[in-house]
N, CA, C and O atoms as a GROMACS GRO file, in nm:
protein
  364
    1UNK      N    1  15.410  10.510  12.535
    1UNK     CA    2  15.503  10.586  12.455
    1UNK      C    3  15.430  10.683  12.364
    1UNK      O    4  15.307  10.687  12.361
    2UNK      N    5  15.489  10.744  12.309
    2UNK     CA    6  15.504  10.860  12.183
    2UNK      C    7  15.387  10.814  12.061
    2UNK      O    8  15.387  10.714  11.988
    3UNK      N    9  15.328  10.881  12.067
    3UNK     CA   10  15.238  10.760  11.891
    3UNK      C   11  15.306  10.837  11.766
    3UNK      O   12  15.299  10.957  11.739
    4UNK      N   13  15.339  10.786  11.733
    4UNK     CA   14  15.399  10.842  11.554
    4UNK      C   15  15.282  10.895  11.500
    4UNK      O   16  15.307  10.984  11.418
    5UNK      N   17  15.131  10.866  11.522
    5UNK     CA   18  15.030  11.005  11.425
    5UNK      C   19  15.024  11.134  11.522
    5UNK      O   20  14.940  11.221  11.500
    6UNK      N   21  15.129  11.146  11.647
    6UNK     CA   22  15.100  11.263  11.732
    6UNK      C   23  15.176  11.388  11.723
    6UNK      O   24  15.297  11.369  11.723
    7UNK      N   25  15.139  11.508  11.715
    7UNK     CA   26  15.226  11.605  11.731
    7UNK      C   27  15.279  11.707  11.832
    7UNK      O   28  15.207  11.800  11.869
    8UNK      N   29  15.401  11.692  11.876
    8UNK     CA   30  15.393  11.773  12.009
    8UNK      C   31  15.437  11.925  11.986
    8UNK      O   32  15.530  11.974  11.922
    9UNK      N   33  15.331  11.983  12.064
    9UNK     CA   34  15.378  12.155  12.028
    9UNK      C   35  15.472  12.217  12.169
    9UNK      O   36  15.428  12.231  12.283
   10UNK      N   37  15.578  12.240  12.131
   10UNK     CA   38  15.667  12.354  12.228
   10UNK      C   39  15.628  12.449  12.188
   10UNK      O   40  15.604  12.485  12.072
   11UNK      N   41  15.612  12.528  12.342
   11UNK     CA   42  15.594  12.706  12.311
   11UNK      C   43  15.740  12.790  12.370
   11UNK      O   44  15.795  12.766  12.478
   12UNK      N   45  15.769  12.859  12.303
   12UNK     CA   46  15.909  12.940  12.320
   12UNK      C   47  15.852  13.105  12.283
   12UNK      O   48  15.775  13.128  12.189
   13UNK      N   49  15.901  13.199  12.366
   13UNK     CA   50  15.875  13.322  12.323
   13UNK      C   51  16.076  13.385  12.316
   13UNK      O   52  16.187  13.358  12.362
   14UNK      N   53  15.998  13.487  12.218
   14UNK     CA   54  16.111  13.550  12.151
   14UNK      C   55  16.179  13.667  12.253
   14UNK      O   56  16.126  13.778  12.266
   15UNK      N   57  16.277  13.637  12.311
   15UNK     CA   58  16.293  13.806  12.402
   15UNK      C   59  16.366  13.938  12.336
   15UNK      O   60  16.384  13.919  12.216
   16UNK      N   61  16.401  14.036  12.370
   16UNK     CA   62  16.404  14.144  12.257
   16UNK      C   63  16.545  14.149  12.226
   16UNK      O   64  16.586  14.251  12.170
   17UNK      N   65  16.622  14.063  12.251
   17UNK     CA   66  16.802  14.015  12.253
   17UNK      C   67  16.756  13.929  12.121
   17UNK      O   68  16.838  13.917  12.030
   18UNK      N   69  16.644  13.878  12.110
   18UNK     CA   70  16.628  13.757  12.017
   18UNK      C   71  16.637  13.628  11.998
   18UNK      O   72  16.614  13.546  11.910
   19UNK      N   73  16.699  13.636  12.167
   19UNK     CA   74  16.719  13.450  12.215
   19UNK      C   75  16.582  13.400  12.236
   19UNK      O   76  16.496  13.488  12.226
   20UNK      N   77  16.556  13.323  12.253
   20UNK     CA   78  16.461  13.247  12.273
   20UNK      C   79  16.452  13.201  12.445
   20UNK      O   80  16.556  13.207  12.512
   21UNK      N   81  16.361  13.171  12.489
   21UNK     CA   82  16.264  13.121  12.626
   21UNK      C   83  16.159  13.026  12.642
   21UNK      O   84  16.040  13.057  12.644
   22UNK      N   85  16.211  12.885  12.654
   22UNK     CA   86  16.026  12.784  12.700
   22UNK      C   87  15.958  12.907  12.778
   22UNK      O   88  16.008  13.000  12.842
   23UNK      N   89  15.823  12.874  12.749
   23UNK     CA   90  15.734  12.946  12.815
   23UNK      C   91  15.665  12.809  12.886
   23UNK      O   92  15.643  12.693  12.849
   24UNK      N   93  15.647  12.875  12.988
   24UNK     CA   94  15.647  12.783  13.114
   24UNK      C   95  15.491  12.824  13.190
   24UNK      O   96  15.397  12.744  13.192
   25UNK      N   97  15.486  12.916  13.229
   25UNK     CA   98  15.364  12.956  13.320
   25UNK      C   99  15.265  12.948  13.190
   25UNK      O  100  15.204  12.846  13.158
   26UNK      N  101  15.258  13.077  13.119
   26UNK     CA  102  15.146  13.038  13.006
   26UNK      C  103  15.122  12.913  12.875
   26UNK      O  104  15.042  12.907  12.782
   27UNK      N  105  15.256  12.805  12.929
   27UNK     CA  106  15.246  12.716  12.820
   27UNK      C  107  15.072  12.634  12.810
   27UNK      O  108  15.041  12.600  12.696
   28UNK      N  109  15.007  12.617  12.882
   28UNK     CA  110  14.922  12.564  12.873
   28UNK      C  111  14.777  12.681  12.809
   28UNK      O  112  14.661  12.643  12.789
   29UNK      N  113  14.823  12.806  12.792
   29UNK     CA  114  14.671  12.889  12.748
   29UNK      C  115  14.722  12.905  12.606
   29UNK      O  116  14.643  12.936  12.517
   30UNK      N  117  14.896  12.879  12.574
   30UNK     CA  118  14.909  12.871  12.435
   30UNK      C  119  14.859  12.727  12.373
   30UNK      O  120  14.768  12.732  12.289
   31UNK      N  121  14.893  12.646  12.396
   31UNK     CA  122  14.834  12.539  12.362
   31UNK      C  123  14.662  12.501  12.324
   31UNK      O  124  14.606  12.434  12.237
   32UNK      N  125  14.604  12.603  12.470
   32UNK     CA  126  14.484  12.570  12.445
   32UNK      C  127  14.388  12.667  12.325
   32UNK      O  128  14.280  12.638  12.274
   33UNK      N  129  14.495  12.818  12.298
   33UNK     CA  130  14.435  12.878  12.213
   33UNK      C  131  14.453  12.780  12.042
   33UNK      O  132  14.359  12.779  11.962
   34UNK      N  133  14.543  12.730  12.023
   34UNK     CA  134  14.585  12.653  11.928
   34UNK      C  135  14.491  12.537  11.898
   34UNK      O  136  14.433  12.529  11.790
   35UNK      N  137  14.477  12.454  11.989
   35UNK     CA  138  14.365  12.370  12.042
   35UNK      C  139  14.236  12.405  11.979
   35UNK      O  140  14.189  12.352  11.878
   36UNK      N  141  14.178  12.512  12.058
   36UNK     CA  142  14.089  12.589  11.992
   36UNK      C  143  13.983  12.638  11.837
   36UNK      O  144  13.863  12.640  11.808
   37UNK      N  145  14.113  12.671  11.772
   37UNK     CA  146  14.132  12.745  11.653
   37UNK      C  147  14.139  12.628  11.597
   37UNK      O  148  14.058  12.607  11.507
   38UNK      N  149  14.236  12.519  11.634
   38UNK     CA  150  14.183  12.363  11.484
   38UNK      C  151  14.042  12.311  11.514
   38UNK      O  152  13.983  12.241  11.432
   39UNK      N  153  13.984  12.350  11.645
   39UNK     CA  154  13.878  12.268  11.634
   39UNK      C  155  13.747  12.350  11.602
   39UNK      O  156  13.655  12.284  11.555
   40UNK      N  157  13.734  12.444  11.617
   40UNK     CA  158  13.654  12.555  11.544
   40UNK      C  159  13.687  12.561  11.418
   40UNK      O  160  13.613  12.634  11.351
   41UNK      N  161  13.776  12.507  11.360
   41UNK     CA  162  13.803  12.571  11.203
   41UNK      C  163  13.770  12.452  11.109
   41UNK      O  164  13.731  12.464  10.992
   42UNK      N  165  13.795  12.304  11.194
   42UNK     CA  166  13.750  12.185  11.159
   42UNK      C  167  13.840  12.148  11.029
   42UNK      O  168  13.954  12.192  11.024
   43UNK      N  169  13.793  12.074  10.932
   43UNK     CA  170  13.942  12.040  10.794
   43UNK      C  171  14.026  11.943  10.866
   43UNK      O  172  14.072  11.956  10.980
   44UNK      N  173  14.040  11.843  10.785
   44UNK     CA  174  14.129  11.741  10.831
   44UNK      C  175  14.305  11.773  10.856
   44UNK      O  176  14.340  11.891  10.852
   45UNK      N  177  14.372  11.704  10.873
   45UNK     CA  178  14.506  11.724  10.853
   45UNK      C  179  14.542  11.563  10.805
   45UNK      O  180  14.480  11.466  10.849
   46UNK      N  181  14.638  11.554  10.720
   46UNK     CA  182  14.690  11.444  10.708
   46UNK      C  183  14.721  11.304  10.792
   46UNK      O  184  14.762  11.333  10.905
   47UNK      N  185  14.713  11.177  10.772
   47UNK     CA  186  14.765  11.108  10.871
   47UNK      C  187  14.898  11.067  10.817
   47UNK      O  188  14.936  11.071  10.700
   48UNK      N  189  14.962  11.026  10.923
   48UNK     CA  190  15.119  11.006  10.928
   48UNK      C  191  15.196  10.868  10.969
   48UNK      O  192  15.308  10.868  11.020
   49UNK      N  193  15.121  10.754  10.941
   49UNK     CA  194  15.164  10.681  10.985
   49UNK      C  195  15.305  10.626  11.024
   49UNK      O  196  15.350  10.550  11.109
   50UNK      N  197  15.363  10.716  10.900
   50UNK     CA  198  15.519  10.608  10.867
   50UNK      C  199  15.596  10.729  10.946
   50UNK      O  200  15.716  10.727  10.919
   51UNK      N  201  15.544  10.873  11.070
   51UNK     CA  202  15.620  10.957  11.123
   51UNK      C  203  15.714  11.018  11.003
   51UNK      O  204  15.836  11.021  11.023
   52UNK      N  205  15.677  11.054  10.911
   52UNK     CA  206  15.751  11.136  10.788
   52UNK      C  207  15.769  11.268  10.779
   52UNK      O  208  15.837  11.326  10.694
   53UNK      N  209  15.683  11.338  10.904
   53UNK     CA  210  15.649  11.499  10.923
   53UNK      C  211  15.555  11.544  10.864
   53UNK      O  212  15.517  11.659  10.882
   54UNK      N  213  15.494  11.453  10.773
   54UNK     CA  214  15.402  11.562  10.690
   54UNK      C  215  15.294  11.618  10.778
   54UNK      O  216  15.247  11.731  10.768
   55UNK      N  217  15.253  11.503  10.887
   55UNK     CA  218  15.104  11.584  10.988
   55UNK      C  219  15.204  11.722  11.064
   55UNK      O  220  15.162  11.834  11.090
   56UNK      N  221  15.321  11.678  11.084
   56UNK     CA  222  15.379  11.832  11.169
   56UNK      C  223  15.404  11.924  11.095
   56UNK      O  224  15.432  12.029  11.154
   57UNK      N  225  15.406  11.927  10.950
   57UNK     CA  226  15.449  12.025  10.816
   57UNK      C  227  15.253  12.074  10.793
   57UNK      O  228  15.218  12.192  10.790
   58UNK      N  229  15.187  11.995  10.785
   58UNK     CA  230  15.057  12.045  10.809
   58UNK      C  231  14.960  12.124  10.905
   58UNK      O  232  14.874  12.212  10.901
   59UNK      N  233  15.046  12.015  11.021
   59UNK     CA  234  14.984  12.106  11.149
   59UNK      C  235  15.051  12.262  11.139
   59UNK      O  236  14.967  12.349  11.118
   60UNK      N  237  15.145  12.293  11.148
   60UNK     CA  238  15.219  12.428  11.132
   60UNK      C  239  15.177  12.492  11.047
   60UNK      O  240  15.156  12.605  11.091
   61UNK      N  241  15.147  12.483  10.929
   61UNK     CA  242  15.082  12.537  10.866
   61UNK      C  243  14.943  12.577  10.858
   61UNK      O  244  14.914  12.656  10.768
   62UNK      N  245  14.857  12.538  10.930
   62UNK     CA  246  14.725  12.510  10.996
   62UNK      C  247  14.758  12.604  11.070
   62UNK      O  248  14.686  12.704  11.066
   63UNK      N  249  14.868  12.604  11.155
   63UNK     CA  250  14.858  12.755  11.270
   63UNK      C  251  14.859  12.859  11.188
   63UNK      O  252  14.768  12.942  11.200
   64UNK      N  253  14.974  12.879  11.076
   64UNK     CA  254  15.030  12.991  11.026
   64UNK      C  255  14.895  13.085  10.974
   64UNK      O  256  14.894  13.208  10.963
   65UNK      N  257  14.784  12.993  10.946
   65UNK     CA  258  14.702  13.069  10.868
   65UNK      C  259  14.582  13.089  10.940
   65UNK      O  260  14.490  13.133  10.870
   66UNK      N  261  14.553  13.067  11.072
   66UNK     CA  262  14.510  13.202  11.189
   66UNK      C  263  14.515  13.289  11.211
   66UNK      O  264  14.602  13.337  11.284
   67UNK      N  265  14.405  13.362  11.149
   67UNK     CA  266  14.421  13.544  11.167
   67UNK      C  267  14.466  13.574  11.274
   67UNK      O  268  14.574  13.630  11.256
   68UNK      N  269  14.448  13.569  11.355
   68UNK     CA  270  14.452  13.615  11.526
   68UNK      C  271  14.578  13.560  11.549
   68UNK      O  272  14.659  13.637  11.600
   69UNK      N  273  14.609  13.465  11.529
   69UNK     CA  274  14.745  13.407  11.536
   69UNK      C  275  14.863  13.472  11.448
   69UNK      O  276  14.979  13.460  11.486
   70UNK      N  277  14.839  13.521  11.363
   70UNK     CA  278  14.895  13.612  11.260
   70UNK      C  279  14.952  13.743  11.311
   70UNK      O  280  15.066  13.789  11.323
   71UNK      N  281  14.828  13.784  11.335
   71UNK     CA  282  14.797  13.967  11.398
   71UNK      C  283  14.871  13.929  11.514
   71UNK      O  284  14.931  14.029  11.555
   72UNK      N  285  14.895  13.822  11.591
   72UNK     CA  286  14.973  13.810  11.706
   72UNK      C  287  15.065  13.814  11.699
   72UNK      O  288  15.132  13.829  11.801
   73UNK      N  289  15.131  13.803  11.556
   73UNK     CA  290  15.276  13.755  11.515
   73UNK      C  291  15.343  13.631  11.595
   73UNK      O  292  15.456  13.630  11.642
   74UNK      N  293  15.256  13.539  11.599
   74UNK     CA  294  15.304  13.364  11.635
   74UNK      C  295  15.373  13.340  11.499
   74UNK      O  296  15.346  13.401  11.395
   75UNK      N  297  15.498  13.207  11.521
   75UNK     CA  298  15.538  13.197  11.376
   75UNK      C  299  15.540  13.006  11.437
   75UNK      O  300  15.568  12.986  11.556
   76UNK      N  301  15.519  12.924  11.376
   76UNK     CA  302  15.604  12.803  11.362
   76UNK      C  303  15.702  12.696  11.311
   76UNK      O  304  15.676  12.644  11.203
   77UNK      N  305  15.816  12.657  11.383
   77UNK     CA  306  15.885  12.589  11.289
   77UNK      C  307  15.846  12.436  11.365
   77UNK      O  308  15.808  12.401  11.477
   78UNK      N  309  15.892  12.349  11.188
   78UNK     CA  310  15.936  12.193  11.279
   78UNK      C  311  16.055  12.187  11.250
   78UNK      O  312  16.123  12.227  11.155
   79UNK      N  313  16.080  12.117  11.368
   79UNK     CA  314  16.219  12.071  11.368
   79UNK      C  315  16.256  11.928  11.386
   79UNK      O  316  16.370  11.885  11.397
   80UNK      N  317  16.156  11.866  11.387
   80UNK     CA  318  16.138  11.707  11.372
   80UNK      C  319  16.015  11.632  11.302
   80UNK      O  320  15.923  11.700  11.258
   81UNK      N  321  16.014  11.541  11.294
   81UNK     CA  322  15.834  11.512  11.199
   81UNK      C  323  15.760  11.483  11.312
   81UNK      O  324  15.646  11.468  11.266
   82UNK      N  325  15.753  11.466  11.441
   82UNK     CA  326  15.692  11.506  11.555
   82UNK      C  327  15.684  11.606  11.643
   82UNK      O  328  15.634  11.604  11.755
   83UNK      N  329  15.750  11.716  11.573
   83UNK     CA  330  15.751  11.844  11.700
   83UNK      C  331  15.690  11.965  11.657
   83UNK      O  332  15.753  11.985  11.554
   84UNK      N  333  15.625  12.040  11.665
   84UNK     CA  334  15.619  12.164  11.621
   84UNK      C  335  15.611  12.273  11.719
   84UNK      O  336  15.547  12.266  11.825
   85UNK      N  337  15.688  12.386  11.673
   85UNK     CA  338  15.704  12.471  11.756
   85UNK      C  339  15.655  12.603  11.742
   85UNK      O  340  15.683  12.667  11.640
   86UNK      N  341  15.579  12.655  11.840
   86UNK     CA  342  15.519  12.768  11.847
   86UNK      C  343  15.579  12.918  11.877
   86UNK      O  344  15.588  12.915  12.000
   87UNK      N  345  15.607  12.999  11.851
   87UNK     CA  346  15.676  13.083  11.883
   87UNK      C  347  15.593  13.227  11.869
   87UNK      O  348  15.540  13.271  11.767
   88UNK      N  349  15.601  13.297  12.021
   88UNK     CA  350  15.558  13.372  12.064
   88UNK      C  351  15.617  13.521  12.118
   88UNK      O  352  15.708  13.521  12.201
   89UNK      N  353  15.571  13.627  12.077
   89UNK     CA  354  15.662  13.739  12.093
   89UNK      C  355  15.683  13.734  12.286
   89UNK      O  356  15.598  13.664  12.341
   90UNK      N  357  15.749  13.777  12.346
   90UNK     CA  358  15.766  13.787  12.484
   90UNK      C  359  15.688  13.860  12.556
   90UNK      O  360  15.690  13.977  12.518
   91UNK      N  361  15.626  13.842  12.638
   91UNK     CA  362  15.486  13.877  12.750
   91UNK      C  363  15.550  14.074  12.802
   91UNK      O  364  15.483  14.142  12.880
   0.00000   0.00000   0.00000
């Protein structure tokens, strides 16, 4: 199952209607740029035992403040204390 210290990232891109799209083919090079960038940047994140959101209110915030991720205009929301979501302008 699921571990309550884990966070799962959905990637969704924005289309120019403004609806939203899973991203499907490149979900895995978003992930891995994300991937990336926490582990090059190093800094802990909180642990979460009791699943309260704070590691997914951290992790998101950890993205937000990636230059490159920025200049990309990625944004993230959570929408659960295990989910965070990545959001990407449309290819």
């Amino acid at each position: 199952g699921k571990l309550k210290t884990a966070v799962t990232v959905r990637v969704e891109s924005v289309q120019p209607d403004g609806s939203r799209k899973v991203v499907s083919h490149f979900n895995k090079h978003y992930k891995g740029l994300v991937a990336r960038e926490l582990a090059l940047t190093g800094g802990h994140l909180p642990a979460d035992p009791q699943g309260t959101g704070e590691l997914a209110e951290a992790f998101a915030h950890r993205i937000g403040e990636v230059e490159a991720f920025v200049e990309a205009n990625f944004r993230t929301e959570v929408h659960n204390p295990g989910e965070v979501t990545l959001i990407v302008p449309a290819e």
